[in-house]
C-alpha positions in Angstrom: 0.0 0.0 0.0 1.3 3.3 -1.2 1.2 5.6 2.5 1.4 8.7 0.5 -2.5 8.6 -0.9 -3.4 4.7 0.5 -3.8 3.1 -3.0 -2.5 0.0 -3.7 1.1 -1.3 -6.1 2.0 -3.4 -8.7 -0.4 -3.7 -10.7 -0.2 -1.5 -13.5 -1.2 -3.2 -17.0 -0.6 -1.6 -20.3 -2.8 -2.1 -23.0 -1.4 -2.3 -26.9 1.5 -0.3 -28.7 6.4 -0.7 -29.0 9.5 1.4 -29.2 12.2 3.6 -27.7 14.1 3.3 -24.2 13.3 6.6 -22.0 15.0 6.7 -19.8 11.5 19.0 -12.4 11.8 20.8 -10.2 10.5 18.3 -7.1 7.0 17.7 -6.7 4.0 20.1 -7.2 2.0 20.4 -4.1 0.2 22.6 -1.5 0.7 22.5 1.8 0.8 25.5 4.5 3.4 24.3 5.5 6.4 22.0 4.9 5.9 18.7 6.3 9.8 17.4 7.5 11.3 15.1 9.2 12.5 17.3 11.7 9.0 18.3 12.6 7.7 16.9 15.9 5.6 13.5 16.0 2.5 14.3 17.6 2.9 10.2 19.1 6.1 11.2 20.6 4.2 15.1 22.0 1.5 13.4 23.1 2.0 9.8 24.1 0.1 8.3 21.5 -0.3 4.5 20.4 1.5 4.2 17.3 -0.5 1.0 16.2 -3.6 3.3 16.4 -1.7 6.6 15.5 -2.2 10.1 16.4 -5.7 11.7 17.6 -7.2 13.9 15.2 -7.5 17.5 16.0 -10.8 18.0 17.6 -13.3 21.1 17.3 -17.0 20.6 18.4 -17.8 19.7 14.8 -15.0 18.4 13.0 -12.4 15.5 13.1 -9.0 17.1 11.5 -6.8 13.9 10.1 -4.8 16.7 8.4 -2.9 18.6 10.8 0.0 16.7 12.1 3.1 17.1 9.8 2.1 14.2 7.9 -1.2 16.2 6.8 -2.8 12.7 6.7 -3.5 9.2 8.8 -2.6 5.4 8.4 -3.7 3.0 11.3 -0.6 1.9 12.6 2.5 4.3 11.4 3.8 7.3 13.2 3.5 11.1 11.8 7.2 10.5 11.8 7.3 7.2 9.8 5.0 8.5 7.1 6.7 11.8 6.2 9.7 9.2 6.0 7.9 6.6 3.6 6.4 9.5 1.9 9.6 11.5 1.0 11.5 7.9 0.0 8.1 7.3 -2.6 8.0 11.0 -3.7 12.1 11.3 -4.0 12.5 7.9 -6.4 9.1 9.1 -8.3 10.7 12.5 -8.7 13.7 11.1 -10.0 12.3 8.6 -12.6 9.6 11.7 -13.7 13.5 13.8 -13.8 14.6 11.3 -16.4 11.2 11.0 -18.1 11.2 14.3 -18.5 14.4 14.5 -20.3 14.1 11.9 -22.5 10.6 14.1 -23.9 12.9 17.0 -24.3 15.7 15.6 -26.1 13.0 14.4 -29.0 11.1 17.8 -28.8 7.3 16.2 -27.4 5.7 18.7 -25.7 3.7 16.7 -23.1 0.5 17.4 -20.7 -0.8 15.9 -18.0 -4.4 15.9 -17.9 -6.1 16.2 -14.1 -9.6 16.0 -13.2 -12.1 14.5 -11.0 -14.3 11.6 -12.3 -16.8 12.8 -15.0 -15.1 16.4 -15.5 -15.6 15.7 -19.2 -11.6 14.8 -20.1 -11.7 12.3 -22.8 -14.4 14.2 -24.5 -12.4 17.0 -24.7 -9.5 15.6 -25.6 -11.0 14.2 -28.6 -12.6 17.1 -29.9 -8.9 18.6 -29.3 -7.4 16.0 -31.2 -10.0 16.2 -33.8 -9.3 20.4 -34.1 -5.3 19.6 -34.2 -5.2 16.8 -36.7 -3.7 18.6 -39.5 -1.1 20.8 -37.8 0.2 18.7 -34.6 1.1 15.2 -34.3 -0.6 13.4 -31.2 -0.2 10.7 -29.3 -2.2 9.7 -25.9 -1.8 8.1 -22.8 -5.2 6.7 -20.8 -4.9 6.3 -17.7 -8.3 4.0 -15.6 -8.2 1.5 -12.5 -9.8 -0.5 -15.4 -11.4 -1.0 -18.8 -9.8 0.5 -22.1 -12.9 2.6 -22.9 -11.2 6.1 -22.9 -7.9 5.0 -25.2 -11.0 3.0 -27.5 -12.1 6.5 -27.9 -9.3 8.2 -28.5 -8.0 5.7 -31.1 -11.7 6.3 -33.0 -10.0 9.7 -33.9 -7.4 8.3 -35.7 -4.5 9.2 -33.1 -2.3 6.8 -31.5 -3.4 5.5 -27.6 -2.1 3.5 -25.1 -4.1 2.4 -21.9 -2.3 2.3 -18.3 -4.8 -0.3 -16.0 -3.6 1.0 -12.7 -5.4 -1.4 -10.8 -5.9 -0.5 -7.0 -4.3 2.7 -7.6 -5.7 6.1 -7.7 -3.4 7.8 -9.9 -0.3 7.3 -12.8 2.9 7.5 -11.8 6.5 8.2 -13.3 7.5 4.6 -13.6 4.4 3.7 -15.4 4.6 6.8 -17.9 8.4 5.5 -18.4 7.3 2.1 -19.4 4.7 3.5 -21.5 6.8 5.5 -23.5 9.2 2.7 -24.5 5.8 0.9 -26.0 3.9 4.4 -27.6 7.1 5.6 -29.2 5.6 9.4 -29.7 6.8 11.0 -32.7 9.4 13.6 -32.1 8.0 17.0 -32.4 4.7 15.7 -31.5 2.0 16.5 -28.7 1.5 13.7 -26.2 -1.3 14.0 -23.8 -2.0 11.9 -20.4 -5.2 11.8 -19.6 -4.6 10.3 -15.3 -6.7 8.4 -13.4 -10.0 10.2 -12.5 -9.1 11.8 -8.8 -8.6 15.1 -7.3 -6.1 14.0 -4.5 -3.5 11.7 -5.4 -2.1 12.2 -8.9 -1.5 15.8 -7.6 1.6 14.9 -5.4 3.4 12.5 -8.5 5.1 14.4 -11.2 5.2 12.4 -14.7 7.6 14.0 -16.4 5.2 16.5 -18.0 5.8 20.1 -19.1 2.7 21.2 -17.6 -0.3 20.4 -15.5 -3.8 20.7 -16.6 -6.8 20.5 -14.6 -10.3 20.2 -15.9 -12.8 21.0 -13.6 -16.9 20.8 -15.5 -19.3 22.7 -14.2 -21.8 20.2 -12.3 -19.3 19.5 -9.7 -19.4 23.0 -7.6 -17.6 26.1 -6.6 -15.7 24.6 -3.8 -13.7 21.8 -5.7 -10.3 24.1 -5.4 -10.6 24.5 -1.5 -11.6 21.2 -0.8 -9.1 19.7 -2.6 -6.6 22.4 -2.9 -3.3 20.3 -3.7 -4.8 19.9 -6.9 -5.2 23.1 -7.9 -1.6 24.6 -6.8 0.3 22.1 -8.8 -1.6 23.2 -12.0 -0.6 25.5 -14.5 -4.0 25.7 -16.0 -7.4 25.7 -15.5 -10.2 24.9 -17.7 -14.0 25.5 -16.9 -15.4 22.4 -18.8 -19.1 22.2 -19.8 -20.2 26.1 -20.3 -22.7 24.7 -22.3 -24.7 23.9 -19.1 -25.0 26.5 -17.2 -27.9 27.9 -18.2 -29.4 25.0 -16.3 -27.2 25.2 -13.4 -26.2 27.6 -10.2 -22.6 27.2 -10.6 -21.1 30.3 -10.3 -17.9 30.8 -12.3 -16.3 33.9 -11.3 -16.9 32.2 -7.6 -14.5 28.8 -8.5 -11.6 31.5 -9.9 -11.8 33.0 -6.8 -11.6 30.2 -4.8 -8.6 28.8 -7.1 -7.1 31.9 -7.3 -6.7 31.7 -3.4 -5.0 28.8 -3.5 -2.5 29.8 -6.3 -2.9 33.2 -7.3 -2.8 34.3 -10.5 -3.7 30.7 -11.8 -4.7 31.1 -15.6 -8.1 29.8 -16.9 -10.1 29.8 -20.1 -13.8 28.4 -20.1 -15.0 25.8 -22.3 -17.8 23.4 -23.6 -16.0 19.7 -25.3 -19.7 19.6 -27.0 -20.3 22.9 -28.7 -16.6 23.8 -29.2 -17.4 27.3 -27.0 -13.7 28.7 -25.9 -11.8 26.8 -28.0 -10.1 28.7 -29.8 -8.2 30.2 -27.1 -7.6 26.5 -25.6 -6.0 25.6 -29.0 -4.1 28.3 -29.0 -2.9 28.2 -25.8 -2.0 24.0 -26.6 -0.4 25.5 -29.7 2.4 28.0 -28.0 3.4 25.3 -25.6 3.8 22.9 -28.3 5.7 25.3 -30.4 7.7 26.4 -27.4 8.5 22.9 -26.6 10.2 22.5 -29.8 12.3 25.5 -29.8 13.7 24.4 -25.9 14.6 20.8 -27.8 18.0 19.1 -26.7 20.1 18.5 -29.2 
């Protein structure tokens, strides 16, 4: 069991495609603080159990898992022993996504990672993107489910290249698995290649990939508050898209209040609104997927 978000290991499985031998700055997340090593272990201040772990914080109306220096709770470890297993997972992840990401540069492939909760609207999107792109940027995607190979059956229907990444138990992709499915998906240099992750606004926050820049997709029918309820998410991206504009005529979700509310966890967070079905905003999404592809190409190793 991975202590970091609690989902289980080994047993990623990669669906068709073959090629190539791939081989950031440290990991993107929020946190008011720096969880350390050093920090004190609440078991050790306070004389708790460490089979049980530490008490929560305790207000009259709320149970606070996230305030020791761990910023989360696993039955039986110390706040001390999982900052530890956290920063060995994070470090080796950080170090493979370091290699991955050098491997994209040296070919030119500008890549994305994709982030969103369940139902945000991703793979739609991303096949009306790949659908507007066709004729001027070369494509390439990685799916990214606990199961099925729905999403990359999708994707494929457009006519660009997929490969699907079964993660099992786990709740998000992670360097190692985006290494191995490189070598089999062999994107063309030059080319655009888009991870679509595992639908979850917690976990595949804290695991860099490799990419050149975070997405996240957050649609209209799932409320304001998304970006302070799950605010790790929203720090490590470098954009936002408002997915599924179409709908709010039959909806209360109120747009300028979800900027806000992103914008207080990392100001100055860029955003562009747009509807997968009608096609509404996306002209400025393509062109914004246009200059980082093009810039990606003139930063290219030699």
């Amino acid at each position: 069991m991975c202590t970091v978000c609690g989902c289980g290991t080994g047993q990623v499985r990669i669906g068709q495609v073959a090629h190539a031998r791939p081989a950031r700055q440290p990991t993107l997340a929020w946190r008011p603080r720096a969880a350390s090593s050093v920090d004190p272990d609440p078991d050790e201040l306070h004389g708790h159990d460490a089979r049980t772990g530490p008490e929560p914080l305790v207000t009259d109306e709320t149970l606070d898992y996230g305030s020791g220096p761990a910023q989360a709770n696993a039955p039986g470890l110390s706040q001390r022993r999982m900052v530890k297993i956290e920063q060995d997972i994070l470090g080796k992840n950080d170090r493979l996504a370091a290699a991955n990401r050098q491997w994209l540069a040296g070919r030119g492939i500008c890549t994305l990672n994709l982030l969103s909760g369940p139902g945000a609207g991703k793979t739609t999107l991303l096949c009306r993107t790949i659908a507007e792109l066709r004729d001027t940027v070369p494509v390439a995607v990685i799916e990214g489910d606990q199961q099925t190979d729905f999403d990359a059956e999708r994707i494929r229907a457009t006519g660009a290249r997929a490969l699907q990444i079964n993660t099992g138990k786990g709740c998000h992709l992670d360097a190692q698995m985006i290494s191995q499915a490189l070598a089999r998906l062999a994107p063309a240099e030059d080319s655009l290649l888009l991870i679509e992750n595992v639908g979850n606004l917690v976990c595949p926050a804290a695991f860099d990939l490799g990419e050149a820049r975070k997405v996240v997709i957050l649609s209209v029918t799932e409320g304001e508050d998304k970006p302070l309820k799950y605010p790790d998410m929203f720090a490590a991206a470098d954009l936002l898209l408002i997915n599924k504009i179409d709908l709010l005529p039959h909806l209360d979700f109120d747009v300028d209040l979800a900027l806000e509310f992103a914008r207080r966890v990392k100001p100055g967070l860029p955003s562009i609104r747009v509807s997968a079905r009608t096609g509404e905003g996306f002209d400025e999404w393509l062109a914004w997927l246009r200059a980082t592809w093009s810039a990606a190409g003139r930063r290219k190793v030699g």
